[in-house]
Legacy VTK file of the C-alpha trace (Angstrom):
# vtk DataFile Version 3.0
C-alpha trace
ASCII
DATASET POLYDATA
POINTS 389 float
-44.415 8.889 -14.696
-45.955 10.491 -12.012
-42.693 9.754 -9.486
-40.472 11.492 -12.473
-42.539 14.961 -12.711
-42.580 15.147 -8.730
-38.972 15.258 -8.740
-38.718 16.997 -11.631
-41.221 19.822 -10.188
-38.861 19.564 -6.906
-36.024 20.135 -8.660
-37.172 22.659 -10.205
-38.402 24.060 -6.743
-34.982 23.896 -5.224
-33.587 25.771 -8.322
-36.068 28.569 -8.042
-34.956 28.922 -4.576
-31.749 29.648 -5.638
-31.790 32.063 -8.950
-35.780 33.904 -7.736
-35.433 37.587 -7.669
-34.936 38.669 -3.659
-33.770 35.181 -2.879
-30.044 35.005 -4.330
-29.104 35.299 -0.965
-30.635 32.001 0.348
-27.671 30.705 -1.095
-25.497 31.865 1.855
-27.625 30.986 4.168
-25.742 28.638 6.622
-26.012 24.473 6.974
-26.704 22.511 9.855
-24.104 21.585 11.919
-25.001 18.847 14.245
-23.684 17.816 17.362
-22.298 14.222 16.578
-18.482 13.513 15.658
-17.700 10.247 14.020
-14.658 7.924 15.524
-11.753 6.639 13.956
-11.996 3.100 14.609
-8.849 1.907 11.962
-5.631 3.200 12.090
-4.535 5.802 10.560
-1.404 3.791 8.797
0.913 4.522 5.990
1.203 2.679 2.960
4.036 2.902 0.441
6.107 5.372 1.819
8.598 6.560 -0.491
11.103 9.384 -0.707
8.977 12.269 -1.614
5.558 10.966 -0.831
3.241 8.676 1.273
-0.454 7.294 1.023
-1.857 7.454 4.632
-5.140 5.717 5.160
-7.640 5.269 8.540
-11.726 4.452 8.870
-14.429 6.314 10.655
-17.752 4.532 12.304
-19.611 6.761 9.900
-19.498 8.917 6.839
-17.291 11.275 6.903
-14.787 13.659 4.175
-10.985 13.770 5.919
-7.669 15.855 5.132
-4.276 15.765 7.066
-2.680 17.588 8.558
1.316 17.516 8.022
3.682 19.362 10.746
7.501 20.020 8.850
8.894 21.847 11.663
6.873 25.060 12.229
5.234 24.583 8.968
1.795 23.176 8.629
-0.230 21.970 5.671
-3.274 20.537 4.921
-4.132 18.078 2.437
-7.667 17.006 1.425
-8.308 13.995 -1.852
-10.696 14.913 -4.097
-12.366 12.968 -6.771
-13.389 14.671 -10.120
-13.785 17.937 -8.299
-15.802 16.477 -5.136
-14.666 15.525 -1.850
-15.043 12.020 -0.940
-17.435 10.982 1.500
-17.509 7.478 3.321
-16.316 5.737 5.836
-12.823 4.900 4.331
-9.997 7.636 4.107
-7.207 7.585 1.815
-5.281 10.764 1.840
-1.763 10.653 -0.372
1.006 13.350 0.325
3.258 14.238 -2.490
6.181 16.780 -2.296
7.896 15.695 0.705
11.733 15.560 0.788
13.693 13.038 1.473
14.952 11.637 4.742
13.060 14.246 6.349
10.972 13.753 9.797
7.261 15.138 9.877
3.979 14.592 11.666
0.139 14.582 10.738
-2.756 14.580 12.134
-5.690 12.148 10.401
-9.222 14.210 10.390
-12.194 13.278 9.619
-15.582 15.576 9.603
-19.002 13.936 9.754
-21.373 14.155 6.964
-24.845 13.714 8.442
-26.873 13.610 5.074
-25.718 14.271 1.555
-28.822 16.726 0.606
-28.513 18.083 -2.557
-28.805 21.742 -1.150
-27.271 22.625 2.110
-25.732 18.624 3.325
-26.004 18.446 6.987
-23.116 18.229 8.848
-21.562 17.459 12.198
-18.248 18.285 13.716
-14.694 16.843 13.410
-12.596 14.443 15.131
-8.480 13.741 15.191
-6.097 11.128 15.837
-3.195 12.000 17.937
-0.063 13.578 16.493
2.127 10.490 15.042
5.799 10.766 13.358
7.412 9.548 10.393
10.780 9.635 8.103
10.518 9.474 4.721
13.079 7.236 2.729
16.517 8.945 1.153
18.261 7.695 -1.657
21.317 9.725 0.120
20.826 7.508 3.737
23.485 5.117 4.746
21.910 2.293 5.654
18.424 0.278 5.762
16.682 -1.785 7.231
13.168 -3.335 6.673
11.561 -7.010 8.100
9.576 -8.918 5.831
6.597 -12.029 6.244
4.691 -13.525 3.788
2.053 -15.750 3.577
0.483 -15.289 6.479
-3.568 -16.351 4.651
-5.581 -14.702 7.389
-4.118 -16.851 10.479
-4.023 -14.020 13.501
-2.274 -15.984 15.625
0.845 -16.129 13.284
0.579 -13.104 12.568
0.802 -12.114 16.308
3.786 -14.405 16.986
5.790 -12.409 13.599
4.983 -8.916 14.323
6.498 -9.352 18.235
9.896 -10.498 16.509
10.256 -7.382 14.391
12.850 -4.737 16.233
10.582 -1.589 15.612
12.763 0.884 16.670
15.263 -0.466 14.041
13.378 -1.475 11.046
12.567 1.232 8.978
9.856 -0.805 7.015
7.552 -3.774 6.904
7.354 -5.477 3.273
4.444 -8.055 3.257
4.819 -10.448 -0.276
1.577 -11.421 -0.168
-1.607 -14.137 0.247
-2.615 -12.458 3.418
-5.912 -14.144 2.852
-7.346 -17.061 1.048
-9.569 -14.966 -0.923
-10.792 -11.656 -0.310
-14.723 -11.201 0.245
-15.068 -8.548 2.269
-13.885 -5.251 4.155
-14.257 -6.603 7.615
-12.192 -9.654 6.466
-9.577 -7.412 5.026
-9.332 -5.699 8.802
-9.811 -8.954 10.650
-7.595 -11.306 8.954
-4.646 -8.626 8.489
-4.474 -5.139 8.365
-5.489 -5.052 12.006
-3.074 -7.051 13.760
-0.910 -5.843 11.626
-1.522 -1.889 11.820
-1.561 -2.793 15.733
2.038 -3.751 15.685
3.107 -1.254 13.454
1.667 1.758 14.848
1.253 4.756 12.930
4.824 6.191 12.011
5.968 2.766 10.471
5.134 2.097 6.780
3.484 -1.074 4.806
4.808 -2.185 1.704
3.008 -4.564 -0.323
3.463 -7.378 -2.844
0.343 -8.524 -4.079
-0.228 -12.477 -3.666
-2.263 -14.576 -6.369
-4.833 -15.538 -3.471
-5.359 -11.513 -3.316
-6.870 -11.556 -6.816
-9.620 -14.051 -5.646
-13.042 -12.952 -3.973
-15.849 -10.900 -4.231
-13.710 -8.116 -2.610
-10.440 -8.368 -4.729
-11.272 -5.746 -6.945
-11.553 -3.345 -3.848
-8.299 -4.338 -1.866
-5.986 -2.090 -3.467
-8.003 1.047 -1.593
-6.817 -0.399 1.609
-2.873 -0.371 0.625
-3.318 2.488 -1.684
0.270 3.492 -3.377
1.247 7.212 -4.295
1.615 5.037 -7.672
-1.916 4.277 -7.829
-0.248 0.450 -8.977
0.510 -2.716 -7.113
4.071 -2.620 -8.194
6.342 0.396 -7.660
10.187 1.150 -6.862
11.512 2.752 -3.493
14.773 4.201 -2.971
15.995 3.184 0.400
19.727 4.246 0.453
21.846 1.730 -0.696
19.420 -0.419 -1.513
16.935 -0.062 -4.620
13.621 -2.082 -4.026
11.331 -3.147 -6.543
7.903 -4.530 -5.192
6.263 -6.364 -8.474
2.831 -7.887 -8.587
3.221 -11.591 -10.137
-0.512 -12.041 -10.492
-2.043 -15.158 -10.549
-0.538 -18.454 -11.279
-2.579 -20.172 -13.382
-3.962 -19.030 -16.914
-6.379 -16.544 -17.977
-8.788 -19.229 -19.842
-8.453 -21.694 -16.756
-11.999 -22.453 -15.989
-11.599 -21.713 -12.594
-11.821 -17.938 -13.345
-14.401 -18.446 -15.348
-12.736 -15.628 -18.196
-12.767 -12.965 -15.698
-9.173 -12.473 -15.452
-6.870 -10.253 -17.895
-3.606 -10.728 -16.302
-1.490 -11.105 -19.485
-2.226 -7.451 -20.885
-1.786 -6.535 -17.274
1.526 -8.109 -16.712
3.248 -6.937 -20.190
2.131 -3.098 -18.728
3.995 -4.551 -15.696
7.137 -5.520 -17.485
7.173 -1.874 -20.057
7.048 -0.280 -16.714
9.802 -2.480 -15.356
12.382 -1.960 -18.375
12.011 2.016 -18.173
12.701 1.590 -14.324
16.001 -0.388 -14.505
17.297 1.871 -17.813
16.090 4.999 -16.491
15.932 5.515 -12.960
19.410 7.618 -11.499
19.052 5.818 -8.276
18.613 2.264 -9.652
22.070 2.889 -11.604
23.944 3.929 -9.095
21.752 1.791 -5.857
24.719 -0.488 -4.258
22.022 -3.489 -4.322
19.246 -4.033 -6.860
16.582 -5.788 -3.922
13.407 -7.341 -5.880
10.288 -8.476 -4.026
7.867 -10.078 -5.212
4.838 -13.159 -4.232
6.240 -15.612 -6.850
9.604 -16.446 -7.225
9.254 -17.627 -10.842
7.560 -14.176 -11.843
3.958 -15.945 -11.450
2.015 -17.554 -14.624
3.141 -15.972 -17.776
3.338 -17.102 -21.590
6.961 -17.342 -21.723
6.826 -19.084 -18.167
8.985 -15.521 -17.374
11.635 -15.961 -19.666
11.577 -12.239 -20.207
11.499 -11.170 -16.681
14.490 -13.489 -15.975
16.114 -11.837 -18.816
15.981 -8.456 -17.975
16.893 -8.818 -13.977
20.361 -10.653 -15.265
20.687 -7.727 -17.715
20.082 -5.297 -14.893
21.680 -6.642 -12.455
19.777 -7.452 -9.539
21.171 -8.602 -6.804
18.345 -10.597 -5.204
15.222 -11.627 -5.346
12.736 -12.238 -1.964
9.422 -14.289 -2.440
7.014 -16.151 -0.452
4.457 -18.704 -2.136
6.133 -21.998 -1.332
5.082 -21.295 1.701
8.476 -23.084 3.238
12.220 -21.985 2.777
14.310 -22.587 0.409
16.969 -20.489 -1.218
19.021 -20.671 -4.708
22.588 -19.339 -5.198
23.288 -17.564 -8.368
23.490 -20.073 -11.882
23.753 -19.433 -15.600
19.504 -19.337 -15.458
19.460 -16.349 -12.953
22.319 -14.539 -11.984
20.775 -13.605 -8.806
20.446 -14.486 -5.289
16.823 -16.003 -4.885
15.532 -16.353 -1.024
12.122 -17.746 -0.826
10.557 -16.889 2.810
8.619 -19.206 4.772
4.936 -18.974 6.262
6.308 -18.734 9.518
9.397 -17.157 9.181
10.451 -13.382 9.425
13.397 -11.646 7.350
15.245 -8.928 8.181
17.150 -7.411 5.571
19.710 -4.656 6.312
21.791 -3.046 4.078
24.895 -0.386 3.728
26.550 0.378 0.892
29.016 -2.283 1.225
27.023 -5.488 2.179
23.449 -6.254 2.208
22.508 -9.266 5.132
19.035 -11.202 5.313
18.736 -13.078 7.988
15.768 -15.593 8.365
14.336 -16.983 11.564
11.554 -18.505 12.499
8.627 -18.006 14.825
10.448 -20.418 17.277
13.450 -18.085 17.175
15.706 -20.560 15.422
17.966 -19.143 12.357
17.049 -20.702 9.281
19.843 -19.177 7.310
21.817 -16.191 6.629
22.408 -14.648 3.172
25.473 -12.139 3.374
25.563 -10.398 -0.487
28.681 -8.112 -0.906
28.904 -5.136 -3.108
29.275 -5.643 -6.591
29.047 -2.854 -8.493
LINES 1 390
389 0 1 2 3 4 5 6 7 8 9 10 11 12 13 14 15 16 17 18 19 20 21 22 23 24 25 26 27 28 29 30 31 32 33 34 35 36 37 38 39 40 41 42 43 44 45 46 47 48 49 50 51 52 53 54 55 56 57 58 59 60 61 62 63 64 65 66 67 68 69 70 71 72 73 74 75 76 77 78 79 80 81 82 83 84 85 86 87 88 89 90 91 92 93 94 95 96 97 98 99 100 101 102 103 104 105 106 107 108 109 110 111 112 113 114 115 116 117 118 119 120 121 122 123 124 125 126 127 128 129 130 131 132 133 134 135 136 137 138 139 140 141 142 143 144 145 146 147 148 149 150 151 152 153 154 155 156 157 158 159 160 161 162 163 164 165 166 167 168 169 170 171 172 173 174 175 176 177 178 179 180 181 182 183 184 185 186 187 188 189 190 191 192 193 194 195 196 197 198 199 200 201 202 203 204 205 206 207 208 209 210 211 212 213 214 215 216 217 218 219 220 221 222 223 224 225 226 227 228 229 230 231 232 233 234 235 236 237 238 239 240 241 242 243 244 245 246 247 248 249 250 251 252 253 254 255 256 257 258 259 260 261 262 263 264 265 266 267 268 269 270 271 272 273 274 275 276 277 278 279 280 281 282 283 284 285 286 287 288 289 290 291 292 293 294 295 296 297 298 299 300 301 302 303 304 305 306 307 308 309 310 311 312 313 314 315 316 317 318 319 320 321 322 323 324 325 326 327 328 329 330 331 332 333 334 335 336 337 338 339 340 341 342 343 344 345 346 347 348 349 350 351 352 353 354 355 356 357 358 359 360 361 362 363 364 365 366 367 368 369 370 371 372 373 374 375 376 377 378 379 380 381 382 383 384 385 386 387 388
């Protein structure tokens, strides 16, 4: 009781302060700025890039609020989250860009300013730090052609996922598409940085984007409930739709694969709700989306190749990419190669990716090509698709 009417009394203090006749000014009176700048000691990276927007994300040594900065030509803008009317503070930085037009070049700057204390009244500060100017291009329904390499499976081994990333032609690949189990389970941040995202951002620099397809081993660990703020989507969702020329890509999320009331979850999972959100969302994207009906190839990528666990063991899923047309579908989760020609079951091209493999996909609107190699360099196969539609 006697803690509660101390702060109450200060409270009450720090109010006075601010409405007492002769001290309304107080109010303007300036905070402390201190001499100490935090350091950005994670990327910045993009995640998700699409045609009009990006999520770009980077980590400070300390607590910190960030913006960007975005160069289009001579034009600059600044754009700075915030959260129910407050600007975040942390040590993580998520800033997402909407508005951008397609197939256009731009630069940012990442910022972050340090946040000494989070007073109530007057939050000491300190001073502000940037990363070097880096480029990107967003995607264009209108381009020509594309290009993106993809890996999978790569469950936290550094050394694999060293040998993959120097295979990948980064001045030609417009994109790297990751289809999941990066780790065995996730349990915490530094394991998130460690075991992936840090090799991985290494390779891909700054002006190259991630796109992700959740894994079932992602929705494991004491830290699964927090990954998705490290490959944050414009979307806010683990499964989305890019427009990428001639090729229209749908990254899904196929959950776990096992169900719900298995023991080993212990009832903590709620996939199936999830997963019929999932589909809704995928049936207005394949009847309603201009670029999708008109896309050359219909590309979908995905962790499990059989749509992960569901009631109807997918039956729907299947049933709606034959109706729609998809051209292929790329998975991991077998975690060795195999691939499956059209039959009256799927009427689609189905290339499941190897743990140590790397696909590059590329794309115009006549053809679409994946070739498959492995981290010896030896071809594992070649899919050539023509144009159908």
């Amino acid at each position: 009781m006697k803690h509660a009417q101390t702060a109450l009394a200060s409270l009450c203090l720090g109010l006075a302060v601010l409405t007492a006749p002769g001290m309304a000014g107080a109010q303007s009176e300036p905070y402390k700025v201190f001499d100490t700048k935090p350091v950005i000691t994670e990327g910045p990276y993009l995640s998700a890039l699409s045609d009009t927007a990006v999520s770009v994300m980077w980590m400070t040594d300390a607590p910190s609020h960030a913006k960007l900065r975005l160069y289009d030509g001579d034009k600059v803008r600044e754009i700075e989250p915030q959260v129910d009317g407050l600007v975040p503070v942390g040590q993580r930085h998520v800033v997402t860009v909407t508005g951008l037009e397609p197939g256009k070049h731009y630069s940012y700057e990442a910022i972050a300013t340090r946040v000494v204390k989070l007073k109530p009244y007057w939050p000491d500060k300190g001073l502000s730090i940037s990363c070097a100017p880096a480029t990107f291009t967003t995607f264009s329904p209108q381009q020509a052609k594309i290009s993106f390499s993809v890996v999978t499976d790569t469950h936290e081994d550094t050394a694999r996922i060293g040998r993959l990333m120097k295979m990948v032609d980064w001045d030609s690949t417009d994109a790297l598409l990751h289809l999941g189990d990066a780790f065995h389970w996730v349990d915490s941040e530094e394991q998130v940085w460690s075991k992936w995202l840090r090799p991985t951002v290494a390779a891909m620099g700054p002006g190259k984007p991630l796109l992700f397809a959740r894994g079932n081993h992602e929705l494991r660990g004491a830290y699964a409930r927090q990954l998705a703020g490290y490959v944050p989507t414009p979307e806010g969702t683990y499964y989305y739709s890019r427009a990428m020329g001639p090729v229209h890509l749908l990254v899904l999320d196929t959950a776990e694969d096992k169900p719900d009331d298995t023991n080993v979850y212990a009832q903590l999972n709620r996939t199936v709700p999830y997963r019929e959100s999932e589909l809704a969302w995928l049936r207005g994207e394949v009847t309603g989306n201009r670029h999708f009906a008109k896309a050359p190839f219909r590309v979908v990528a995905m962790h499990q190749a059989d749509w992960g666990w569901l009631p109807d063991s997918g039956a729907a899923w299947t049933a709606l990419a034959n109706q729609a047309g998809v051209d292929l579908v790329i998975a991991g989760h077998d975690h060795a190669f195999s691939y499956h020609a059209p039959d009256k079951t799927h009427a689609y091209h189905t290339l499941i990716l190897g743990q140590d493999q790397l696909a590059r996909v590329d794309a115009t609107d006549r053809t679409l090509t994946v070739k498959v190699v492995s981290d010896k360099g030896v071809t594992a196969h070649t899919l050539t698709i023509p144009v159908r539609r």
